[in-house]
Backbone as numpy.savetxt, mean C-alpha at the origin, in Angstrom:
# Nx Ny Nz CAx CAy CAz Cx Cy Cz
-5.65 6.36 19.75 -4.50 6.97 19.12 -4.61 8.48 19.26
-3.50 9.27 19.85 -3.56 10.95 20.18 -3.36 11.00 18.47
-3.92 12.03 18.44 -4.02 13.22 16.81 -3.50 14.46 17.10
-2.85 14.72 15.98 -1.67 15.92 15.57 -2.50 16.76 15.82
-1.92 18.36 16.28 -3.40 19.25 16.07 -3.67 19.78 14.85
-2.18 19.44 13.50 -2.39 19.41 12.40 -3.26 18.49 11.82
-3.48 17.88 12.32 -4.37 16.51 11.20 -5.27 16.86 10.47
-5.55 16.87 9.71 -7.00 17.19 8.38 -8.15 16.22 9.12
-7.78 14.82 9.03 -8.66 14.13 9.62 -8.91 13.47 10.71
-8.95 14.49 11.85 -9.33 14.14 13.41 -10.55 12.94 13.04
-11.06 11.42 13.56 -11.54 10.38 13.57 -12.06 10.56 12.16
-11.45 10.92 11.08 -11.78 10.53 10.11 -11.30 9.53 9.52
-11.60 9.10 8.03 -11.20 8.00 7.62 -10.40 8.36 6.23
-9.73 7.82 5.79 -8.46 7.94 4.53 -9.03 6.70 3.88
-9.45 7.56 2.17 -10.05 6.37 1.34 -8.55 6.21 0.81
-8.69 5.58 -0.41 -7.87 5.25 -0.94 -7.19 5.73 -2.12
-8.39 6.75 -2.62 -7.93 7.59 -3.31 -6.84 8.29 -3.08
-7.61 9.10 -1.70 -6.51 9.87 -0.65 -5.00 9.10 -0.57
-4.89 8.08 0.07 -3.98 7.42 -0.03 -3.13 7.41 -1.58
-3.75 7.19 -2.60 -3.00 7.39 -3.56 -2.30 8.60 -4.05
-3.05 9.30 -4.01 -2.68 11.48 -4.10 -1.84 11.67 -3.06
-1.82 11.14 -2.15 -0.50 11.51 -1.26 0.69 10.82 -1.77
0.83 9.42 -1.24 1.92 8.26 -2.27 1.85 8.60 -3.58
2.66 9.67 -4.03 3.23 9.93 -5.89 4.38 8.79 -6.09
3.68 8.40 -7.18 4.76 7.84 -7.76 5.60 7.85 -8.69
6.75 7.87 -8.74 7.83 7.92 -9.15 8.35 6.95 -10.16
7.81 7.17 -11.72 7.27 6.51 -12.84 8.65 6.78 -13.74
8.89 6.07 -14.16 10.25 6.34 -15.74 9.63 6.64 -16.82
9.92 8.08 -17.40 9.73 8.49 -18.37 8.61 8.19 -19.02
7.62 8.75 -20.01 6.73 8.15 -20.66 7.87 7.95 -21.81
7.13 6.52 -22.40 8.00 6.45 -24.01 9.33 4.95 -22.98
9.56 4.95 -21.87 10.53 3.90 -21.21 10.09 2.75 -21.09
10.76 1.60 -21.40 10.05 0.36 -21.30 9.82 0.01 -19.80
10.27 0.75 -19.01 9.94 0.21 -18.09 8.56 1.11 -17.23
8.25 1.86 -17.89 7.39 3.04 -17.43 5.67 1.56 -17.66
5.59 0.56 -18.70 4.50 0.36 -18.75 4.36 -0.81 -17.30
5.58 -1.33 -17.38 4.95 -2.59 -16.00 5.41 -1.68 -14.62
5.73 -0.63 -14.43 5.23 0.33 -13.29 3.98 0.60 -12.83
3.51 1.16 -14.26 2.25 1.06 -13.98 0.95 -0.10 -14.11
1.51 -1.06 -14.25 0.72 -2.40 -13.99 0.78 -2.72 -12.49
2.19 -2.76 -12.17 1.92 -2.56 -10.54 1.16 -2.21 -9.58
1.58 -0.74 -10.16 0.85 0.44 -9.91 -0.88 0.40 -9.83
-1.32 -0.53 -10.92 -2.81 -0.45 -10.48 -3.14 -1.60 -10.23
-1.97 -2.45 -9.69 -2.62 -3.55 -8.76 -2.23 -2.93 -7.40
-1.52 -2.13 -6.84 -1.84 -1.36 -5.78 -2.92 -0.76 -5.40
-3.21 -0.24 -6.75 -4.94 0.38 -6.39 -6.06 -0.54 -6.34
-5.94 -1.44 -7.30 -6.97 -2.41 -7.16 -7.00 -3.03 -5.66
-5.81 -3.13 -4.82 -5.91 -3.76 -3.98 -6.47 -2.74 -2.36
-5.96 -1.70 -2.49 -6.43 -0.73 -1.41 -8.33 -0.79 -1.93
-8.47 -1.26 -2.99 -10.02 -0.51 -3.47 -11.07 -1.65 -2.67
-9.64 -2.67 -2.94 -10.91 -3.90 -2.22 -10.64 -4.18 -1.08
-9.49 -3.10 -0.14 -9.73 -3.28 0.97 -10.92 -2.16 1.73
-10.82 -1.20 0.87 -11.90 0.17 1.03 -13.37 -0.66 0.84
-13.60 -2.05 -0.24 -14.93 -2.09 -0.89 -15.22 -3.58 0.17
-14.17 -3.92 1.05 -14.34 -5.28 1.83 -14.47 -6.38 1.02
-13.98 -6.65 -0.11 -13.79 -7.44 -0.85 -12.44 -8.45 -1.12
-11.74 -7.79 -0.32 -10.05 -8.21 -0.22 -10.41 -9.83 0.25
-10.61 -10.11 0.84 -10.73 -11.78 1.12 -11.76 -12.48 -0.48
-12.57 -12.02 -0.15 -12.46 -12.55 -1.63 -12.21 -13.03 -2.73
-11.37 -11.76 -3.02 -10.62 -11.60 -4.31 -9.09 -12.67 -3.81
-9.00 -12.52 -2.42 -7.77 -13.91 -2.48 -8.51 -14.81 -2.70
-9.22 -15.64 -1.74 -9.65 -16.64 -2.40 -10.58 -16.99 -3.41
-10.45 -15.71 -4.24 -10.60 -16.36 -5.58 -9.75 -17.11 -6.27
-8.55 -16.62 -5.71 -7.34 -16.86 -6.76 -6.57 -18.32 -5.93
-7.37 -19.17 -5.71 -6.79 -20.24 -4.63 -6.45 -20.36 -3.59
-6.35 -18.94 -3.06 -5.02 -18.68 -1.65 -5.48 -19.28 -0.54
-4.75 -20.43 0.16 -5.17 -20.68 1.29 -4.81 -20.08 2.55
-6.02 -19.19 2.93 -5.71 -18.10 4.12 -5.25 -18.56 5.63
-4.38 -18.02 6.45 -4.18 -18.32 7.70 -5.42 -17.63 8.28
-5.38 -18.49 9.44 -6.64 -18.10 10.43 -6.39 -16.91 10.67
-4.91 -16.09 10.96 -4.38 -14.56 11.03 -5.04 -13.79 10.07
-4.23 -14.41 8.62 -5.13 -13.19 7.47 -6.48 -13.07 7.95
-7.33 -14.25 8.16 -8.42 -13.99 7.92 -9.19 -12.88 9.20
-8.50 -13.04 10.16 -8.54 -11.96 11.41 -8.34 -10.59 10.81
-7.20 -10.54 10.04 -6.38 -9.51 10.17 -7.72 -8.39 8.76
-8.26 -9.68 7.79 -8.28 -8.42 6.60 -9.61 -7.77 7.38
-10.57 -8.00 7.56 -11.57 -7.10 8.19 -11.37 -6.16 8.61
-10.28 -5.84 9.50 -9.95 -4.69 10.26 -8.96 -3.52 9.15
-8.47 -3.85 8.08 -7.38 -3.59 7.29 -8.44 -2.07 6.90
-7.90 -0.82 6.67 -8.25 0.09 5.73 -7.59 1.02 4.90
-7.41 1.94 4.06 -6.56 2.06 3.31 -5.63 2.94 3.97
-6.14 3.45 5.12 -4.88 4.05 6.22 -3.78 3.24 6.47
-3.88 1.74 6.64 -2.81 1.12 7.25 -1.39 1.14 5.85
-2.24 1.59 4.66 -1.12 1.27 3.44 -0.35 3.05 3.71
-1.00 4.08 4.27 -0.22 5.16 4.36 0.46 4.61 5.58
-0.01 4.32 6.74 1.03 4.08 7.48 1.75 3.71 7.82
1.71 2.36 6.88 3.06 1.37 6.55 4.15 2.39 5.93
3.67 2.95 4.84 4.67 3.88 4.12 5.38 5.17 4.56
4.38 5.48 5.69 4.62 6.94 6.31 5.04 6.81 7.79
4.57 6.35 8.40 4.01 6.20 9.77 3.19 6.94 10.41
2.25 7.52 9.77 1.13 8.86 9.57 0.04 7.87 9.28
-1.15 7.32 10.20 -2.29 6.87 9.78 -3.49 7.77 8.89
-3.07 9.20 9.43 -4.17 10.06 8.38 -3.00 11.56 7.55
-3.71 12.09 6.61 -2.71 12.86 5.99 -3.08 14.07 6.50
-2.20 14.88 6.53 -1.87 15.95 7.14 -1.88 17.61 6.39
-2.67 18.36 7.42 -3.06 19.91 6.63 -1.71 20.48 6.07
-0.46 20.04 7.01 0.42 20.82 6.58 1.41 20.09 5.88
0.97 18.72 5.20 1.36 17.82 4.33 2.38 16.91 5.16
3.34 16.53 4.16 4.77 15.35 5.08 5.86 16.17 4.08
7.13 16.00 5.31 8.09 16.50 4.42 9.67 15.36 5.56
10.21 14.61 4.19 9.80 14.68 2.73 8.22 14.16 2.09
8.12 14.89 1.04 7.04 14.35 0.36 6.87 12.55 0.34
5.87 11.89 0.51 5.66 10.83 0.20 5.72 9.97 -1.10
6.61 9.17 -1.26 6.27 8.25 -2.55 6.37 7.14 -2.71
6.03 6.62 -4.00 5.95 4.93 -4.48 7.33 4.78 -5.57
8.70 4.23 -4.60 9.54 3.96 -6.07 9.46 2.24 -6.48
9.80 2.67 -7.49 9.98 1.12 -8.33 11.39 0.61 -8.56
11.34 -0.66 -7.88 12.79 -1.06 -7.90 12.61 -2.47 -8.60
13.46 -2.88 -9.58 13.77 -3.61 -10.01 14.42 -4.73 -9.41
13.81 -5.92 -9.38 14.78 -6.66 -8.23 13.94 -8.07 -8.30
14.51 -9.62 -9.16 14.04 -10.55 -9.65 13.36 -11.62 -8.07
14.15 -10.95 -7.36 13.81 -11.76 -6.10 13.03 -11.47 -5.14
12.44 -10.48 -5.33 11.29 -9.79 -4.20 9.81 -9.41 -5.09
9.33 -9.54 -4.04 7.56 -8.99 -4.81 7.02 -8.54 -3.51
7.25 -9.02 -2.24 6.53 -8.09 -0.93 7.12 -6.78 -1.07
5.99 -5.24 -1.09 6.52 -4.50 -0.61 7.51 -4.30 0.53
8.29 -2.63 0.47 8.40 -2.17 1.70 8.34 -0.84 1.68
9.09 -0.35 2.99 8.84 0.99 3.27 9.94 1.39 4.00
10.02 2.27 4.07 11.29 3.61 4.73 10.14 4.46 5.41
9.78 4.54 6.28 8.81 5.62 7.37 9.47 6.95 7.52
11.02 6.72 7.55 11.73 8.25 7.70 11.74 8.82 6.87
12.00 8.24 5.38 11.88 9.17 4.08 10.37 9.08 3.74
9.61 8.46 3.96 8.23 8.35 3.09 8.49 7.68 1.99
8.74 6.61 2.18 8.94 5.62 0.72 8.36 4.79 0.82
7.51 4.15 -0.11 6.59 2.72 -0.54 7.74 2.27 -1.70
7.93 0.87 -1.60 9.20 0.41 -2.57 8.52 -0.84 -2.83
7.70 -0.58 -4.29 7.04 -1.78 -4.91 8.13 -2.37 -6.01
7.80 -3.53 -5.94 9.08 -4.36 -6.89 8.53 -4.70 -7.79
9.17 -4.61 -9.40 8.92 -4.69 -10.59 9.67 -5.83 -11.04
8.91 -7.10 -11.40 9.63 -7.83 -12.07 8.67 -9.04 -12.60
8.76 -10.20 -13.22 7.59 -11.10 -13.57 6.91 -11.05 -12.80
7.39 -11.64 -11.57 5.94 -12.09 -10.98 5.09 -10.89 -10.30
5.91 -9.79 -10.37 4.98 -8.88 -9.78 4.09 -8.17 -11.08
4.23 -8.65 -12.32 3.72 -8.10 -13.29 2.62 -9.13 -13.57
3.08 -10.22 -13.43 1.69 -11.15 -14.29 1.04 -11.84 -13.15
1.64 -11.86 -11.50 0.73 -12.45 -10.57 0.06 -11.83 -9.77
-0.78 -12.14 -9.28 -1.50 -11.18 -8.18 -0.88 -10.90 -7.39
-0.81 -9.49 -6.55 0.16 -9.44 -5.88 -0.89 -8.98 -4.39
-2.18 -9.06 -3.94 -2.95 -8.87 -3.14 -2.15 -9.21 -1.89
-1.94 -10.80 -2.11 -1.43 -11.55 -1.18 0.08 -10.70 -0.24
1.06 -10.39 -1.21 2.04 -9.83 -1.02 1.98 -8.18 -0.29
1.04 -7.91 -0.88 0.93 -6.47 -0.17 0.19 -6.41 1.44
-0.67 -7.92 1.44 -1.38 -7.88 2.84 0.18 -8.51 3.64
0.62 -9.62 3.27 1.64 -9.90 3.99 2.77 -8.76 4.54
2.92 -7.60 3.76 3.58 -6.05 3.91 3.08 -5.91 4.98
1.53 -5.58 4.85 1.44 -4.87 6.29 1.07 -5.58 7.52
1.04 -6.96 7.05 1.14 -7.65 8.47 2.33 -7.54 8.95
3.67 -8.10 8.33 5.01 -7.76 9.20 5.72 -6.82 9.03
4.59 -5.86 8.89 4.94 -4.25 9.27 4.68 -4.05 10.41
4.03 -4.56 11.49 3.72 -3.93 12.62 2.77 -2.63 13.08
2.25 -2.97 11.79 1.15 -1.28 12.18 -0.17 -1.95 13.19
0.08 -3.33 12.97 -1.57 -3.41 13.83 -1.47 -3.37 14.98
-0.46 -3.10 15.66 0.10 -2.64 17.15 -0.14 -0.95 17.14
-0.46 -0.35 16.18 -0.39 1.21 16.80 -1.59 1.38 16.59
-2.94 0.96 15.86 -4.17 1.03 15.85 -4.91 0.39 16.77
């Protein structure tokens, strides 16, 4: 992959932290009822980049019953928390002279979706808030994101 001559991180690597400090998210009000299952989301996003950073992501699915395709199971090894900026951005590493527009995580309300998505032109991550993305694991859903996202064709 050619690198920007802006890039911060020429063959470096993007934890997930990083990944998070770039993706702001875009939270309702403190004191809003909907501000608390945002952020339940919200740190099953992190939980889930952490265990793709800690190689634990297979795991933690099949802990939870999931019966993996022979794909997932290809696919999570190689997964790192770059592919969640570049699903969102189309920027595998973050940049000295930042992204404009700024990058973020909105929350959309919407009873029928729980896979993320993304907008690459604006910099948008669009996590969905609703039961099941509040009380189920949503590991599964976020690896399925970036599988038919197509990023494992540019790495």
């Amino acid at each position: 992959m050619a690198h920007h001559p802006f890039s911060c991180k020429i063959g470096g690597k993007v934890n997930a932290e990083q990944v998070i400090k770039t993706l702001k998210p875009a939270f309702s009000p403190q004191g809003n009822q909907r501000r608390v299952k945002e952020e339940v989301v919200m740190a099953k996003l992190i939980a889930f980049l952490k265990s793709i950073e800690d190689g634990t992501l297979r795991e933690c699915l099949e802990d939870s019953d999931l019966k993996l395709t022979e794909q997932e199971k290809s696919i999570i090894p190689l997964l790192t928390p770059s592919h969640m900026l570049l699903f969102a951005t189309g920027a595998a590493n973050t940049s000295s002279i930042g992204f404009d527009p700024k990058p973020m995580i909105t929350f959309v309300r919407d009873e029928g979706k729980s896979i993320p998505s993304a907008q690459t032109c604006s910099n948008a991550l669009y996590l969905y808030v609703n039961d099941k993305t509040t009380n189920g694991d949503l590991s599964h859903d976020h690896l399925t994101a970036l599988m038919n996202g197509g990023i494992f064709s540019k790495f």
